[in-house]
C-alpha positions in Angstrom: 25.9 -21.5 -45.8 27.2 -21.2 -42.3 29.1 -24.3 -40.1 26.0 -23.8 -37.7 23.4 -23.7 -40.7 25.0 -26.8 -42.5 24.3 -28.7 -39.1 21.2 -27.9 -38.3 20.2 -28.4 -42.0 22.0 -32.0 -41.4 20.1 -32.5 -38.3 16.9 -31.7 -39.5 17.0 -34.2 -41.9 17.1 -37.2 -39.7 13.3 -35.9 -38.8 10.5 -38.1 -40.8 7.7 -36.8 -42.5 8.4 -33.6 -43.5 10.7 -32.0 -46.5 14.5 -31.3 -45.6 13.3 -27.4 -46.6 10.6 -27.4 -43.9 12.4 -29.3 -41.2 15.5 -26.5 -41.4 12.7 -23.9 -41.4 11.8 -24.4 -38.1 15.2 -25.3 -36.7 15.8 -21.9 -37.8 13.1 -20.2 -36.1 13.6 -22.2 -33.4 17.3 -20.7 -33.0 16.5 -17.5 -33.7 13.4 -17.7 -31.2 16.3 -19.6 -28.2 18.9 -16.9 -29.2 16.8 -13.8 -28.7 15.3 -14.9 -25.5 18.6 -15.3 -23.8 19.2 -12.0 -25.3 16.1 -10.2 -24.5 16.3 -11.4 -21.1 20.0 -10.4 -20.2 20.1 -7.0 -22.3 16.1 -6.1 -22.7 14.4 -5.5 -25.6 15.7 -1.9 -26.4 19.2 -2.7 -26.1 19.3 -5.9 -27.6 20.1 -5.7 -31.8 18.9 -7.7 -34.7 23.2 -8.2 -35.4 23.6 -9.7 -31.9 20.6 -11.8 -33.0 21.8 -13.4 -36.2 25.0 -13.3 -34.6 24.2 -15.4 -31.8 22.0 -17.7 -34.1 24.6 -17.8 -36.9 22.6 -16.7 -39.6 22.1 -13.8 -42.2 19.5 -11.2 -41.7 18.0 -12.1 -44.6 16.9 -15.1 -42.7 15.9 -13.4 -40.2 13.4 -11.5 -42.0 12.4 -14.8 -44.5 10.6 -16.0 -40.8 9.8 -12.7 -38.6 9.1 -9.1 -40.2 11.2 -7.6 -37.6 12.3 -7.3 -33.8 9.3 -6.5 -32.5 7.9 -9.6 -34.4 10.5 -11.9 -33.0 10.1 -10.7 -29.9 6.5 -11.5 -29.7 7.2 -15.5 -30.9 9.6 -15.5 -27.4 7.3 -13.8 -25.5 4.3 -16.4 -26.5 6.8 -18.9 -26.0 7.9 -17.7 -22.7 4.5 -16.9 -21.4 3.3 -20.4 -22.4 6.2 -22.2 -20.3 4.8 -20.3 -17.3 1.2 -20.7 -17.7 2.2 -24.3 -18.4 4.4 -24.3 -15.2 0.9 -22.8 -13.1 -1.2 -25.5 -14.8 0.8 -28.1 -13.3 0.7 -27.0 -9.8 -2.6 -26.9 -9.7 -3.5 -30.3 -10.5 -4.3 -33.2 -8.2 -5.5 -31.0 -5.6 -8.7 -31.6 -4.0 -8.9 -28.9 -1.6 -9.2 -25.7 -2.8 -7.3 -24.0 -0.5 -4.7 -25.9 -1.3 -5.2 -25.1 -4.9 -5.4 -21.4 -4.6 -2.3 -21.6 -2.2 -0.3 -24.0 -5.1 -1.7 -21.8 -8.0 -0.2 -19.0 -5.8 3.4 -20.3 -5.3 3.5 -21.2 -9.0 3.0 -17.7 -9.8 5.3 -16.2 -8.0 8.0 -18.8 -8.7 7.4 -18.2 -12.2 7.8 -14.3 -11.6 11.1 -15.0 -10.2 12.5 -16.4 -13.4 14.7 -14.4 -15.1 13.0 -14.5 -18.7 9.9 -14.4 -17.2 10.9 -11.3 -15.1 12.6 -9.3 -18.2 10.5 -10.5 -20.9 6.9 -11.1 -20.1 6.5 -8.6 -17.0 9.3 -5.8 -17.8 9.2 -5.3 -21.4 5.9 -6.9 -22.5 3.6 -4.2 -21.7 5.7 -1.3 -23.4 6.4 -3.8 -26.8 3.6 -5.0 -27.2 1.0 -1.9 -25.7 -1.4 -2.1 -23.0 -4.2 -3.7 -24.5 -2.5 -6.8 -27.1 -0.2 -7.5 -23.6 -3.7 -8.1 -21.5 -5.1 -9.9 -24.3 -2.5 -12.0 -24.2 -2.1 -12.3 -20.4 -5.7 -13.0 -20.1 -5.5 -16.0 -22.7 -2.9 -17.6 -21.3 -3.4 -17.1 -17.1 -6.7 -15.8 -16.7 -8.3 -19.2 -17.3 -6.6 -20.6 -13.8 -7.6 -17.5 -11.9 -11.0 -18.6 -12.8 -10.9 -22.5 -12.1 -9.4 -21.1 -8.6 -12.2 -18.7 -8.4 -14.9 -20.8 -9.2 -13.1 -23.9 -6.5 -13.0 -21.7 -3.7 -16.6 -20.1 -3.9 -17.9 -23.5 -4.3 -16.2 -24.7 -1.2 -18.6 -22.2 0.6 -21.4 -23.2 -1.4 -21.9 -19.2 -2.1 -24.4 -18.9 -5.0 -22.6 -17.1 -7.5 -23.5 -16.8 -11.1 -21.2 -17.4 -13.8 -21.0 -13.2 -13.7 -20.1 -12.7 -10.2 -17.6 -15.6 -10.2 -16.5 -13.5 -13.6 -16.4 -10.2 -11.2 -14.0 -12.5 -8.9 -11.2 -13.5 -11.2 -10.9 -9.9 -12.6 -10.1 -8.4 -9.1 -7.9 -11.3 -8.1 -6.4 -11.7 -11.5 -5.3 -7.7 -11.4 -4.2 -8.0 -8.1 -2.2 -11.4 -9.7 -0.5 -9.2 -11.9 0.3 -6.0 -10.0 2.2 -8.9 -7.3 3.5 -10.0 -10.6 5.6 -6.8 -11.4 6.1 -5.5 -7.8 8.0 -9.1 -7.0 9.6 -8.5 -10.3 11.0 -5.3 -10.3 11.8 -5.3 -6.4 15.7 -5.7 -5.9 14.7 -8.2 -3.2 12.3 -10.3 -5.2 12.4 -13.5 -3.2 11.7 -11.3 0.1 8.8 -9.1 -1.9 7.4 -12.7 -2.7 7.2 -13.9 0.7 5.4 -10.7 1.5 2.9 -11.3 -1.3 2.4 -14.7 0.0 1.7 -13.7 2.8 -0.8 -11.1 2.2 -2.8 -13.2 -0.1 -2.5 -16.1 1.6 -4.1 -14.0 4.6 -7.3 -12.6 2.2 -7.7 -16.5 1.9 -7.7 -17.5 4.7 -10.4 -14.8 5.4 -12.1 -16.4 2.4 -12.1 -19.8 4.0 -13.4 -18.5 7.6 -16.6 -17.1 6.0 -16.7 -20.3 4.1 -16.1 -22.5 7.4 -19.3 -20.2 9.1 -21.7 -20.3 6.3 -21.6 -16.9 6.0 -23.8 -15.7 2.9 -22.4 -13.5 0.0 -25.4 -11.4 0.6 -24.5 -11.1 4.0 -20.9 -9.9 3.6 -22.4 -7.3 1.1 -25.3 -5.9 3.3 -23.2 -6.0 6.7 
């Protein structure tokens, strides 16, 4: 047993309730899981090796593979993990507002703050689509952020009072949601990303406000569509 695995073992056991066994279980995983994502975020997912890995974590590949069944594996517990922070982050911006407005424009800078971050940049936006393919990365995406696209969504149509069914307010999040995530990896992948934010904010904030005129003059959704 390594120096680092003796002290996490020791450390694990001051936590009550559970068997010494389980508790340096998941101070293992929970290594592993740290170690990787600083990995994975400064190298990327193709360069990055299980030996850096265990390395970094100070553990055997054996225990590696006793908690995940492989990179790809491990790299799915960070991204979940990473993900999670930044819906989390989202989540928080968005409450206490009244106004929905100022929900969809907090909900808005959340996003691209979170973006910006470097794990969330690399891991989530960068690699996640080509590890984890097309359709288990939007599954994902959608369980984690699609439900605040929505709330927004259904805030600012109600401010209008537009009658929209739960389909059409459905319709709504879906094109604001993809447009969400192509900002997402444009502000990522730019080599100015805090300048290609601004411009996202700026051009989003502007379809808002748009949204919020027709709103102010009563204007109809029927009447938008048949005009």
């Amino acid at each position: 047993m390594t120096k680092s695995a003796r002290a996490r073992l020791a450390q694990a056991a001051h936590v009550p309730g559970t068997s010494r066994r389980a508790q340096y279980s998941a101070s293992t995983r929970r290594t592993l899981v740290e170690v990787a994502e600083r990995l994975f975020t400064e190298q990327g997912y193709a360069a990055t090796s299980l030996d850096a890995i265990v390395a970094g974590a100070q553990v055997t590949k054996g225990a590696l593979y006793h908690h995940y069944s492989g990179k790809q594996a491990l790299f799915e517990a960070v991204f979940e993990k990473v993900e999670s922070a930044g819906a989390q982050q989202i989540q928080a911006a968005l409450q206490g507002h009244r106004d929905p407005w100022e929900k969809a424009n907090a909900g808005l800078r959340a996003f691209l703050e979170v973006v910006r971050q470097p794990s969330y940049s690399r891991i989530v936006v960068q690699d996640g689509p080509s590890v984890l393919g097309h359709e288990r990365y939007r599954e994902q995406e959608e369980r984690s952020t699609f439900a605040y696209v929505l709330d927004i969504v259904r805030a600012v149509l109600g401010a209008g009072a537009w009658e929209a069914d739960d389909a059409l307010e459905h319709t709504f999040a879906r094109i604001f949601f993809g447009a969400m995530s192509s900002a997402g990896t444009t502000v990522s992948t730019s080599e100015d990303a805090d300048t290609e934010a601004d411009r996202v904010e700026l051009a989003i904030g502007f379809i808002l406000s748009g949204l919020r005129s027709l709103s102010e003059q009563g204007t109809q959704l029927l009447d938008v569509a048949t005009s």
